[in-house]
N, C-alpha and C positions, 0 to 999 in steps of 0.2 A: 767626334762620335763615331769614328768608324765601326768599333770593336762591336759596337749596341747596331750596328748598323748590318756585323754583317752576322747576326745569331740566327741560328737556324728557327724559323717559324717553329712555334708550336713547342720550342725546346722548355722555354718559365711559362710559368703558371704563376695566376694570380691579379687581380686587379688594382692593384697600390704598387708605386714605386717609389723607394727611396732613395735620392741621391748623395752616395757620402762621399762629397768633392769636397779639397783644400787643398792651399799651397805649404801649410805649415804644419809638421812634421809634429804629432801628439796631438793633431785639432780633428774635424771634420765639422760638416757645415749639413742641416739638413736642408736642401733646396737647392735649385740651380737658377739664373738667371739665363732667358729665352737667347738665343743667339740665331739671327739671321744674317747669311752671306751674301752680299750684292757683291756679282762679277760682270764686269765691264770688258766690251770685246768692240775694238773696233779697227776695221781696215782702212788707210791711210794712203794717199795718193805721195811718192818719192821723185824726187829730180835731183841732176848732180846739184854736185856743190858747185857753186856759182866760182866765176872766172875771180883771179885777185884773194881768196878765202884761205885762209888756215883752219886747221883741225884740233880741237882741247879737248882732254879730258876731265871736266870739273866734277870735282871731289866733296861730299860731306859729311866727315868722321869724327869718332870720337867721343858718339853719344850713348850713356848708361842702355837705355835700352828696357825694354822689363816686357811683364804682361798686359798683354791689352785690356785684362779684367781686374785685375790685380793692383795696378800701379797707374792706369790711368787717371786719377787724378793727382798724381804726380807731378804734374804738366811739367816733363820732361819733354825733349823734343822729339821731333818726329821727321828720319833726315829726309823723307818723301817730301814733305810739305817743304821745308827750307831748303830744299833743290829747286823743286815747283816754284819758291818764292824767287831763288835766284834766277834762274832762268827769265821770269815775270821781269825781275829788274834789268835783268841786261836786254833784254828787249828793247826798252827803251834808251838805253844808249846807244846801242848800235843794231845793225840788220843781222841778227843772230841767227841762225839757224841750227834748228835740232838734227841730230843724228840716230841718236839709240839715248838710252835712259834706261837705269836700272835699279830698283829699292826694296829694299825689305826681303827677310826671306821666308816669312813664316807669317801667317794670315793674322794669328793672336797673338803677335810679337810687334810691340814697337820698334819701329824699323831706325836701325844705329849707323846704318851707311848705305849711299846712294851715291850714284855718278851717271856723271852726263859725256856725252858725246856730241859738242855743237861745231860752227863754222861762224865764222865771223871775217868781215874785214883784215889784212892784215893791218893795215893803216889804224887801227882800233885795237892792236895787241896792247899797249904801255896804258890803255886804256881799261879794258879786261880787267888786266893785271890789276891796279891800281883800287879797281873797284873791290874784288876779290875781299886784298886785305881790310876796306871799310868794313864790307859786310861780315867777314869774320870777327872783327869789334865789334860790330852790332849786337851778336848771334850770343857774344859771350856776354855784353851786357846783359842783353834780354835774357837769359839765360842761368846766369848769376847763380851760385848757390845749389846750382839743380845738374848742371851739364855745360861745369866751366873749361872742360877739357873739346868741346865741339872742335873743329879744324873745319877749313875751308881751303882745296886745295887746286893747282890747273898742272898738269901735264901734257906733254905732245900726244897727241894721237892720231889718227888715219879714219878717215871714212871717203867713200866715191857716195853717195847719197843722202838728199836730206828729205824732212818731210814738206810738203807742199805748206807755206807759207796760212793755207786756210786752214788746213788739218792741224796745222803746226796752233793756231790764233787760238781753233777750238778746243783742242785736247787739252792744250795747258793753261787754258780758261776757267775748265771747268773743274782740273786738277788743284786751280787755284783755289777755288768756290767750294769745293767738296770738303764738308764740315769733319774735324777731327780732333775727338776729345769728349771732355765730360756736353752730355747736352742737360740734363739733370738730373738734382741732386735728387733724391727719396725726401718726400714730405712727412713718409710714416715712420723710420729710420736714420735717426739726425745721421749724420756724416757717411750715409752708405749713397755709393752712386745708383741712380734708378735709371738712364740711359746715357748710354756712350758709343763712342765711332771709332774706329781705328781705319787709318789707312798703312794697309799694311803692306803690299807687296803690288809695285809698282813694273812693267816690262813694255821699250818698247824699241822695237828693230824689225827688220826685215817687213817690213808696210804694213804690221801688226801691233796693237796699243793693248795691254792689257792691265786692268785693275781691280784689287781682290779690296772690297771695305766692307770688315764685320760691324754688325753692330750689336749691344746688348740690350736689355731691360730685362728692369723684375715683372715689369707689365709687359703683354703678348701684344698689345695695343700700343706702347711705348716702342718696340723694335719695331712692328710696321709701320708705324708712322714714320720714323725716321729714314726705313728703309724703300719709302716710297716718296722722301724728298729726295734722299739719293738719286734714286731710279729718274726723279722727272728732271734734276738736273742732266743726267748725262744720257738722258735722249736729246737734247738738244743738239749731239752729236750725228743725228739721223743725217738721211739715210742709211747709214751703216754699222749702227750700234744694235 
């Protein structure tokens, strides 16, 4: 909404507005559905990479992709969230460590490709590995029919820093937790969505975490609610959120 954002005061006259929004070419739509942005900002304590560690750059491509208004109930993937998810799992096999993290490039865009930068064990490479390819059969299982082309990929990469092990717990906790997709459908409007979440545009490097999650409703009460579960999730990142 920049353009309505930046009109000169006082230029329209009038007390009614009409919105004529649509994605499809001979249509328009009168009405808009409320959008409120929740942006997350948090500083992040780094230490080298630990002694014995290698450096990956994990990969997750391949996905359709669409609008966050538009195709959200598509449940298409979201390669934020199935990065966030891998990452969650390799934790658990081995002492992972994050590096930088990167996803999504546009706020109302379901985000199609993300990569990570972690450290891990060498001792734990054939292991990685190993796991990679499960989860890429998972992805395409789950996935089936919607976004059979996903890929899940590890290349070499470089870092000298990781995030501190506790920022590291929290951040990708809450990354995990942080709702994305239809939350409901319109009771008054069979098959229209009445609120949804998109995590769209994920950043994190240089001891800096950033994350952009829109959300909609046709109700003004439907986006603040949802955007005030947001919000109380990821203060749990305080001090520094």
């Amino acid at each position: 909404m920049g353009g309505a954002q930046g009109l000169a005061a006082g230029w329209l006259q009038g007390s009614l507005l009409i919105n004529l929004d649509t994605e499809a070419w001979g249509e328009f739509y009168l009405g808009c559905a409320t959008g409120v942005d929740v942006n997350v900002r948090h500083h992040y304590v780094s230490e080298a990479v630990p002694e014995g560690y290698c450096v990956s750059r994990l990969e997750v491509k391949g996905l359709r992709g669409g609008h966050s208004g538009v195709d959200i109930h598509l449940e298409r993937g979201n390669a934020n969230k199935l990065l966030v998810r891998l990452v969650r799992e390799l934790e658990q096999l081995t002492r992972l460590r994050v590096a930088g993290f990167q996803g999504g490039n546009a706020r109302n865009a379901l985000a199609r490709e993300a990569h990570a930068v972690v450290a891990y064990p060498v001792a734990a490479t054939a292991l990685v590995e190993s796991y990679l390819r499960q989860f890429e059969d998972v992805l395409r299982q789950e996935l089936a029919g919607v976004d059979e082309a996903v890929s899940v990929r590890m290349q070499p990469a470089v870092a000298s820093t990781v995030m501190s092990a506790a920022d590291q717990h929290a951040v990708f906790a809450a990354l995990h937790a942080a709702p994305h997709g239809v939350k409901r459908m319109s009771q008054s409007v069979l098959g229209v969505v009445e609120t949804s979440n998109n995590l769209g545009v994920v950043t994190l490097g240089d001891d800096q975490f950033f994350a952009n999650l829109m959300v909609r409703s046709l109700l003004d009460s439907g986006a603040w609610m949802l955007a005030r579960e947001i919000e109380g999730l990821f203060q749990l990142l305080k001090p520094h959120c």
